[in-house]
C-alpha positions, 0 to 999 in steps of 0.5 A: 493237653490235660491229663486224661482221666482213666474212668473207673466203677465204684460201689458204696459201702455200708456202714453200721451205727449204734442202735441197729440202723445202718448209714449208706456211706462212700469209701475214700478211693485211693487216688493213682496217678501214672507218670509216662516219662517217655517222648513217645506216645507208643513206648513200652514204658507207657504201656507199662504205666497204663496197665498199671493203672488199670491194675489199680483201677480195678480195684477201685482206686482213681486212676490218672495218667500225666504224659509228660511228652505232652506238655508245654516245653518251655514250662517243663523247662521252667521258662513259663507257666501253663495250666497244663503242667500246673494241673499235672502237678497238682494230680501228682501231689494229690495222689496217694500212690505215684507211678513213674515209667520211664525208658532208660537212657544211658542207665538211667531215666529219661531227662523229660521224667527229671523235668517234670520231678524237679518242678514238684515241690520239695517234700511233695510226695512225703506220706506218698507211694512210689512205684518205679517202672522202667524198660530197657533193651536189656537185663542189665540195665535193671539197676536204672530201677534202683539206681535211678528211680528209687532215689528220685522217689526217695528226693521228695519224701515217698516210700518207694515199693521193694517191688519195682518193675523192669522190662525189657524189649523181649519181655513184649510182644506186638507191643504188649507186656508178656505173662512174667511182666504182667506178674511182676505188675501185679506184685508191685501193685499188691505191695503198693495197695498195702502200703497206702492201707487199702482195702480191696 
């Protein structure tokens, strides 16, 4: 299964030249990928990684969602090869800004999200953003952020956000984030689009 691309709108911009004449050119967009680390396709963390991206969709940037549950088993697991795991790869270590979501199990992430870490490349996500999102049960289990995501991140090089996000199961309703987790969304993705030097 390949990672389903988030269709997003953009405009050019124009850019003025010497001379008075102006040249119509594309911004770079910065590119997004969110990585749902849970088994389930109907998680709250999922639900929190595909807001984000949209977040960040709406201000212009390629966003791309990596289900790891979806992925060939025996390649997570190293066993074989397979495109899709490949290009899910690939995605993540071309993008300038990396989500990871994540359910917490036993106080920290889920071992599918670790699958998937251990398999990119040393360094991979060096001169990269990295958003940490988890959910849990409850409060207490915030610390999976810091603990447990933040040094993920910081294993393969990327500056990781001082805004990360965690939700727990009362912050949803009907399966769908309440108005102070959607806040916090939003500041994770403010300092984030700061961070990769955007504009928008």
């Amino acid at each position: 299964m390949r990672p389903a691309a988030i269709p997003t709108r953009h405009r050019g911009r124009s850019a003025f030249r010497e001379g008075g004449g102006t040249t119509h050119t594309s911004p770079v967009r910065v590119s997004v990928v969110g990585i749902s680390g849970s088994p389930s396709g109907t998680s709250k963390s999922r639900a929190l990684v595909e807001h984000t991206l949209g977040c960040f969709a709406a201000r212009g940037a390629l966003s791309e969602l990596v289900d790891v549950a979806g992925l060939p088993a025996d390649a997570l697991l190293g066993r074989v090869t397979a495109p899709a795991v490949t290009t899910a790869l690939e995605t993540t270590t071309r993008a300038r800004i990396v989500i990871a979501g994540t359910p917490v199990y036993r106080a920290t992430y889920s071992g599918l999200l670790k699958l998937f870490f251990d398999l990119l490349p040393q360094d991979s996500l060096v001169g990269k953003i990295g958003v940490p999102i988890a959910t849990g049960h409850a409060a207490a289990h915030a610390l999976a952020v810091d603990h447990g995501l933040r040094p993920l991140f910081a294993s393969l090089g990327a500056t990781v956000i001082a805004a990360g996000v965690y939700g727990t199961s009362a912050q949803f309703q009907d399966g769908k984030p309440a108005a102070e987790l959607l806040q916090a969304v939003d500041r994770a993705v403010r300092e984030a689009w700061a961070l990769a030097g955007a504009v928008g």
